[in-house]
C-alpha positions as CSV (number, residue, x, y, z in Angstrom):
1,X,40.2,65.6,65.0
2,X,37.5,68.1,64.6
3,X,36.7,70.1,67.5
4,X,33.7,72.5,68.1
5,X,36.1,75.6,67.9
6,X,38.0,74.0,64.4
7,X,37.7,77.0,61.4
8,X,35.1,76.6,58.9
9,X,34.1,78.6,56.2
10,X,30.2,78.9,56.0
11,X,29.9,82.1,53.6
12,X,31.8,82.8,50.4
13,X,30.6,86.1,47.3
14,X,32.7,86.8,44.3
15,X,31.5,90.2,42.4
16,X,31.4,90.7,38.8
17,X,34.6,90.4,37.5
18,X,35.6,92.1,34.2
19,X,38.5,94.0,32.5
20,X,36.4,97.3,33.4
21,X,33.8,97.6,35.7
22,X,32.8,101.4,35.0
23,X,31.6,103.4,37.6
24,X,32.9,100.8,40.3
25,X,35.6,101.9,42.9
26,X,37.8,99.5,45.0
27,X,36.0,100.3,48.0
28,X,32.6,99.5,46.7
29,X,33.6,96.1,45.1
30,X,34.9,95.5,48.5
31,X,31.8,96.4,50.3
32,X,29.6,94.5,47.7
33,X,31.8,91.5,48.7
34,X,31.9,91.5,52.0
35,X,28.0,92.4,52.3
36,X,27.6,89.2,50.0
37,X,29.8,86.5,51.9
38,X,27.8,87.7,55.5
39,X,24.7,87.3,54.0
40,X,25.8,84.1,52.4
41,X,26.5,82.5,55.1
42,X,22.7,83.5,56.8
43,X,24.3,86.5,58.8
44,X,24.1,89.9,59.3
45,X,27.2,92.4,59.5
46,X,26.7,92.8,63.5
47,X,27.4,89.2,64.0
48,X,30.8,89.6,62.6
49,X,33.8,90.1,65.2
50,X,36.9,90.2,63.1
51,X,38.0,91.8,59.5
52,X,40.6,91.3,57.5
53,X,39.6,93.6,54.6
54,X,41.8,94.9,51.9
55,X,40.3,98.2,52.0
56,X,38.7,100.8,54.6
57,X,35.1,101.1,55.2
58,X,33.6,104.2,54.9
59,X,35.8,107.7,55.8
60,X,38.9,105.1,56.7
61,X,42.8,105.4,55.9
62,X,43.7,102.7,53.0
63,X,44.0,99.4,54.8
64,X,42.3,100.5,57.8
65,X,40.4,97.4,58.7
66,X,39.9,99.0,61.5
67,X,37.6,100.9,60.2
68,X,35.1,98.7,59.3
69,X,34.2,98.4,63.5
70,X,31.9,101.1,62.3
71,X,30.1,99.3,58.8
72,X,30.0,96.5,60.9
73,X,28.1,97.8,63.8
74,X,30.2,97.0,66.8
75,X,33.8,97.1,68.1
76,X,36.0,94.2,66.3
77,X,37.7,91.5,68.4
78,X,40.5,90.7,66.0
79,X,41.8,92.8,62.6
80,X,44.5,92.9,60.4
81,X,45.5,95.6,57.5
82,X,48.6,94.3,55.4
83,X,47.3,93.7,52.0
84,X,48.7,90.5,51.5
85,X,46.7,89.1,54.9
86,X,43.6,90.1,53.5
87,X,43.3,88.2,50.7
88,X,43.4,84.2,49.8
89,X,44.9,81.5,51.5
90,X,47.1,83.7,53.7
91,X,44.3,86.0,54.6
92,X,42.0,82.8,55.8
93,X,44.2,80.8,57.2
94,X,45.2,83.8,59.8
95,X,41.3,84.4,59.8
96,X,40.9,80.9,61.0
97,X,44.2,80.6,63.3
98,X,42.5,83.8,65.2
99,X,38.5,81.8,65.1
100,X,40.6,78.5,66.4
101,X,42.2,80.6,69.7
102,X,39.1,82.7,70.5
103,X,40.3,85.8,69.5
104,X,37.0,86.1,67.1
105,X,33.7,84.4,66.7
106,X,32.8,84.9,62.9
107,X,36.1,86.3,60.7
108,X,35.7,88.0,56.8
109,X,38.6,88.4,54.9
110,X,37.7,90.0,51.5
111,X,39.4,92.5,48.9
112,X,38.6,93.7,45.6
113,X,40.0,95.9,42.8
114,X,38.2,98.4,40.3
115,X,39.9,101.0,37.9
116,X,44.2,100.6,39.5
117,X,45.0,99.5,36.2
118,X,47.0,101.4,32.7
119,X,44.8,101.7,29.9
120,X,46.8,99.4,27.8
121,X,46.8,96.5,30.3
122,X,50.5,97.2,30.8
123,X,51.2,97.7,34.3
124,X,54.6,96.2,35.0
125,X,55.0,94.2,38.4
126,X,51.1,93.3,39.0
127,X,50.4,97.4,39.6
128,X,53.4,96.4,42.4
129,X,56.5,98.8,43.0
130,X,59.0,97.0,41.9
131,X,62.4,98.8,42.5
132,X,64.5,96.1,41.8
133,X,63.1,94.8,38.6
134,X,61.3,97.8,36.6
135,X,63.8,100.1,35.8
136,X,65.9,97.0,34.0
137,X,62.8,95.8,31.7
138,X,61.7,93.3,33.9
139,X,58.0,92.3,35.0
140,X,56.1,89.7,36.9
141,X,55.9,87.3,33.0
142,X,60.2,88.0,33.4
143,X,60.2,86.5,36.5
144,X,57.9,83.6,35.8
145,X,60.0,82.9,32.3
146,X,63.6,82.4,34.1
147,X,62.0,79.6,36.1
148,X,60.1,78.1,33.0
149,X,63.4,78.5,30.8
150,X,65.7,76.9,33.2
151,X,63.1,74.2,33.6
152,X,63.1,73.7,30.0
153,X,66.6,73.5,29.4
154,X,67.1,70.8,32.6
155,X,64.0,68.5,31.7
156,X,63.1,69.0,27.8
157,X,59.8,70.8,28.6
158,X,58.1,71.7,25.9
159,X,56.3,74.8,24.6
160,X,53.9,72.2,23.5
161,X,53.5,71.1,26.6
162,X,53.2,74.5,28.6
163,X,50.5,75.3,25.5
164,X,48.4,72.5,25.8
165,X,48.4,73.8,30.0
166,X,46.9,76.9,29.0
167,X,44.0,76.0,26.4
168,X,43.1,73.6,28.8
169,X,42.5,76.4,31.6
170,X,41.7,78.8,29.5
171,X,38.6,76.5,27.6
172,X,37.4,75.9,31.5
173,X,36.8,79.6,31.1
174,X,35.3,79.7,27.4
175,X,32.6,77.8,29.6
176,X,31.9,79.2,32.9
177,X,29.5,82.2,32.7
178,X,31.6,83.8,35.4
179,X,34.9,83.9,33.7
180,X,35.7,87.3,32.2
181,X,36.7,85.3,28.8
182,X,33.4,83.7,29.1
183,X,32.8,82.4,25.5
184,X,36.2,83.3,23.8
185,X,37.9,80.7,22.4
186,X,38.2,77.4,22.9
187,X,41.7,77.3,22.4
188,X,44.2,75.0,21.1
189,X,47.9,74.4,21.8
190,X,48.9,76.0,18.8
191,X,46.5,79.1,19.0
192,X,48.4,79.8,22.4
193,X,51.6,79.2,20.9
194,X,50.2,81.4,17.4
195,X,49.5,84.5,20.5
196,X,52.1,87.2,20.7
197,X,54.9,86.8,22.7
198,X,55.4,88.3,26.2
199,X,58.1,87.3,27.7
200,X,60.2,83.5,26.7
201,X,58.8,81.1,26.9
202,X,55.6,82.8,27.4
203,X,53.2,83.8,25.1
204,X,49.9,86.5,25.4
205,X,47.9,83.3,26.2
206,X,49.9,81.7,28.6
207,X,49.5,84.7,30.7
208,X,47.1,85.6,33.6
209,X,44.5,88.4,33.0
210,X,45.0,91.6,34.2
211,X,40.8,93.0,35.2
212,X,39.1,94.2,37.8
213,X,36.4,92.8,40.9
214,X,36.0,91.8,44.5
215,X,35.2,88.6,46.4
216,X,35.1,87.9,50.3
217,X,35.1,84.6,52.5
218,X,33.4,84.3,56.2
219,X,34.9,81.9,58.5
220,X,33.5,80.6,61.5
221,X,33.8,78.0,64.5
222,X,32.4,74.8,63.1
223,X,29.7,75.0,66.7
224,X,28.7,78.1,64.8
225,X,28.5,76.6,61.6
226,X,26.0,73.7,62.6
227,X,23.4,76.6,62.5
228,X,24.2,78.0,59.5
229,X,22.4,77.2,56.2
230,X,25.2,76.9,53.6
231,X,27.3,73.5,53.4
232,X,29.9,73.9,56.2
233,X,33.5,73.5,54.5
234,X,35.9,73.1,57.5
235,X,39.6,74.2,56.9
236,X,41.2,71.1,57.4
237,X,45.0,72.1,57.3
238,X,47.4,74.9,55.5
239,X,50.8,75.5,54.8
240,X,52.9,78.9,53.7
241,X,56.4,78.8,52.9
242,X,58.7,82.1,52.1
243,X,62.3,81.7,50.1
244,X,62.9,85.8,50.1
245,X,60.8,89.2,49.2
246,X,58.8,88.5,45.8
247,X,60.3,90.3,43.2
248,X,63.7,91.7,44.3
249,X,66.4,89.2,43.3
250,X,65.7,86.9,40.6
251,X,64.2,83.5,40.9
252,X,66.7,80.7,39.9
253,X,65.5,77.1,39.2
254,X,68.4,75.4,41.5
255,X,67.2,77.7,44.4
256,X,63.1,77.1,43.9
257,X,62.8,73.5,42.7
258,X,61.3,72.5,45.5
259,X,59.1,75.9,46.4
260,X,56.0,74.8,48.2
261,X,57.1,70.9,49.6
262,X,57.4,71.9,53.5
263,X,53.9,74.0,53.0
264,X,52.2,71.0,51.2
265,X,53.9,68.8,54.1
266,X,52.4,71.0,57.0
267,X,48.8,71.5,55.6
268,X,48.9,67.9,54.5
269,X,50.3,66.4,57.9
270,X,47.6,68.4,59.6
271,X,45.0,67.3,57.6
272,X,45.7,64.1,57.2
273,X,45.7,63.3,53.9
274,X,48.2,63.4,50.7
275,X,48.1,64.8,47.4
276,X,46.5,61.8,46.1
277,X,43.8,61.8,47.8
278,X,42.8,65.3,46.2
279,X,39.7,65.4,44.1
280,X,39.9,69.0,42.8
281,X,42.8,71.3,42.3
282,X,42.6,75.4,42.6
283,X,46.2,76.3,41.6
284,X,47.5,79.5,41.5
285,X,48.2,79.7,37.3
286,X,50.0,83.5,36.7
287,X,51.6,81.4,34.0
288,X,50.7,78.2,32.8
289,X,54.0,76.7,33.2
290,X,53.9,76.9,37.2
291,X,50.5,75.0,37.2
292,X,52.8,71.9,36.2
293,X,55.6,72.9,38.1
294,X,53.1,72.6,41.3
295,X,52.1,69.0,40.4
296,X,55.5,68.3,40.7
297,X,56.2,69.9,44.0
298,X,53.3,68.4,45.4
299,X,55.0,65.1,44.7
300,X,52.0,64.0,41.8
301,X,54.8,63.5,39.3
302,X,58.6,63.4,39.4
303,X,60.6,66.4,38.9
304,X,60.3,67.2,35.3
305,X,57.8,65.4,34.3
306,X,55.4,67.9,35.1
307,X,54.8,68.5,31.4
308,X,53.9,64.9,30.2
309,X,51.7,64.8,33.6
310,X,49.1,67.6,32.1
311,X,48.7,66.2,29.0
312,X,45.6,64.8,27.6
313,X,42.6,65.3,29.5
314,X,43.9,64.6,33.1
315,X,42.9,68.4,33.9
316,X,39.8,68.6,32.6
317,X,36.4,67.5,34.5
318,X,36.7,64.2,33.4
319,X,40.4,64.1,34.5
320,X,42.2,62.5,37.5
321,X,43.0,66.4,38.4
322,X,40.6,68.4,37.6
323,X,42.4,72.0,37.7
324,X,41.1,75.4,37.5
325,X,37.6,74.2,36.1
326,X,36.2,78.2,36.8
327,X,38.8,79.2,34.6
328,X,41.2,79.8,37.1
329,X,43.8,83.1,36.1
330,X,44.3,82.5,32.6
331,X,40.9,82.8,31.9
332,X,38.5,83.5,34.8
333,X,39.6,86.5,36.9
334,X,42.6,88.0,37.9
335,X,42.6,91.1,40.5
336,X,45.7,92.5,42.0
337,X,44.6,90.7,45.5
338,X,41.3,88.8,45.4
339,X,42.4,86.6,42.9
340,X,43.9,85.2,45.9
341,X,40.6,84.8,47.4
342,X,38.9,83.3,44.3
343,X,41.0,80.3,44.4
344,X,39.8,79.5,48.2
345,X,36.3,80.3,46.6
346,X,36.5,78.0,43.7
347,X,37.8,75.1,46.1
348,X,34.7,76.0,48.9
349,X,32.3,76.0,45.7
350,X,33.3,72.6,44.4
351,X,32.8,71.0,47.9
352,X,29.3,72.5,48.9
353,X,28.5,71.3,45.0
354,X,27.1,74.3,43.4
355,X,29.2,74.0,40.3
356,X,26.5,72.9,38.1
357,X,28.2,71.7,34.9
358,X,32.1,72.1,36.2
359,X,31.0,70.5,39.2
360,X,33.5,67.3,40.4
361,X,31.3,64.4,41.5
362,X,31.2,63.6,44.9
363,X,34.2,66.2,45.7
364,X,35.4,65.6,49.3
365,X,38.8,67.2,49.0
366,X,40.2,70.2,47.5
367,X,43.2,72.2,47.4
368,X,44.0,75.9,47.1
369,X,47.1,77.6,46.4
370,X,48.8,81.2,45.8
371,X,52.0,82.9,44.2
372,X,54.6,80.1,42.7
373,X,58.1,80.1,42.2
374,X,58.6,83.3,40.2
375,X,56.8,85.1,43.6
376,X,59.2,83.1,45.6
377,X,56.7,82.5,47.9
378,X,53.5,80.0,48.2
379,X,50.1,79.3,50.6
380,X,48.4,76.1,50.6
381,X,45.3,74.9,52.2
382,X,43.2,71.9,52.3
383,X,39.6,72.0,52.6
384,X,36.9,69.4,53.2
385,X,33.0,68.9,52.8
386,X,31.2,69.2,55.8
């Protein structure tokens, strides 16, 4: 039951994003974010209580949220630093659990990225130490590919199928103007399976983008939000589940089958709703593969049958699971940390209906997730029109 201290989100800004945004620092995508969801959401930064920002304000340490007290005009209430609670579905669902017990009035949790990245787009381990992993060849694709190949070899899986995954997402983007691949393509099965290969099963085009931007999510009391002008979207439940640190010891199939079933249990108990009854999907797609392999742990298909579940147009607009429609990873954005965020974004867009021609008619659910199995780690949140 909603009650007049229940999270909502009521402002919501995504820069430019783009494989080089010259002249751009990571701070100032930040601040251009953060300035964007406040006034988004008919605000000013004074009226803001609580940051969980990826990056310092101005004359801070790196991830001093603390720091932004000062941009913001007046001593925060509630902060948190650690990258990985700044960003997405972790970083607002914490933002909401500290609205919901009164530690804050009005929460923004935003990060951004501009210029981390190797020339060549190489960066092993997501621009991540990776001690374990690095100095034997591997990188985040590796990881990915044991869970795919394993899958594969249990279920029949094709690389058909995993393909047809991919041009799917990746044509969302050849049609939003906000993707970075905006206009490339549209892709086929067999021009993803034609791209270079990165790591088995995994080819150039069944691979997130590596680029650079910013994007920033305010979240309120829903009280607060009756007096807002943006559609409300309340945060109707969440759910985070952790099998060990990402990227240390490899991820094995028998050990991550069922990644992400007690966090789509929690945030779907306390929401009160199932799977079925979601009308848009925003899945976290480093890989094409684990966007099937997250229909399946949400329980929308058997174990296995992930593959034959995304075929044909069942993610596309006119779909029964309209996935990724902005483009998601693949194809739309994909930032070291406010990627995270983007998927949250993408869900809060589809429900205040500002999509235009990706837009899901009469969207009154939608669901959000980060990382997958080769992260060994996964967030979920449901979200709901206001």
């Amino acid at each position: 039951m909603t009650s007049p201290r229940s999270a909502t989100i009521v402002g919501i800004y995504q820069t430019q994003q783009a494989r080089r945004l010259p002249g751009r620092s990571s701070q100032d995508v930040v601040i251009e974010a953060v300035k964007g969801a406040i006034a988004d959401a008919g605000l000013q930064p004074r009226d803001v209580d609580g940051a969980a920002i990826d990056w310092p304000g101005p004359g801070g340490a790196p991830r001093d949220a603390e720091n932004w007290a000062m941009y913001l005009q007046q001593p925060l209430s509630w902060c948190v630093s650690h990258h990985l609670l700044t960003a997405g579905v972790r970083g607002v669902l914490e933002a909401a659990a500290a609205v919901e017990a009164g530690l804050c009035e009005v929460a923004v949790v935003g990060s951004g990225r501009a210029g981390p990245f190797s020339a060549d787009g190489s960066a092993p381990g997501a621009n991540m130490s990776m001690e374990f992993a690095e100095p034997y060849g591997s990188s985040v694709m590796s990881q990915f590919a044991l869970v795919a190949m394993r899958h594969m070899h249990e279920f029949g899986t094709t690389p058909e199928q995993i393909a047809h995954v991919a041009a799917t997402i990746r044509n969302h983007g050849h049609v939003n103007p906000e993707a970075v691949m905006f206009g490339a393509g549209p892709y086929t099965a067999a021009d993803v399976l034609a791209s270079p290969l990165i790591a088995t099963p995994f080819h150039r085009l069944d691979c997130c983008l590596m680029n650079e931007g910013g994007a920033a999510i305010v979240i309120t009391t829903a009280e607060r939000a009756r007096d807002l002008p943006r559609q409300p979207v309340p945060i109707l439940g969440g759910g985070m589940e952790f099998f060990q640190g990402n990227y240390a010891n490899p991820p094995l199939y028998r050990q991550l089958r069922t990644l992400g079933q007690a966090a789509a249990k929690r945030a779907f108990s306390r929401a009160g709703v199932s799977a079925q009854d979601i009308d848009v999907f925003s899945l976290y797609d480093p890989v094409s593969f684990e966007v099937l392999r997250q229909f399946e742990m949400l329980g929308l298909c058997g174990e296995g049958e992930g593959g034959a579940f995304c075929a044909g147009e069942r993610l596309t607009l006119a779909g029964s699971c309209p996935t990724n429609l902005d483009g998601g990873m693949l194809a739309g954005s994909w930032t070291g940390t406010a990627q995270l965020t983007l998927k949250v974004i993408e869900a809060a867009r589809q429900l205040r209906g500002i999509n235009g021609a990706r837009q899901v008619p009469d969207a009154k659910l939608a669901l959000a997730s980060n990382a997958g199995s080769g992260a060994q780690h996964i967030e979920l949140i449901v979200l709901g029109k206001g």
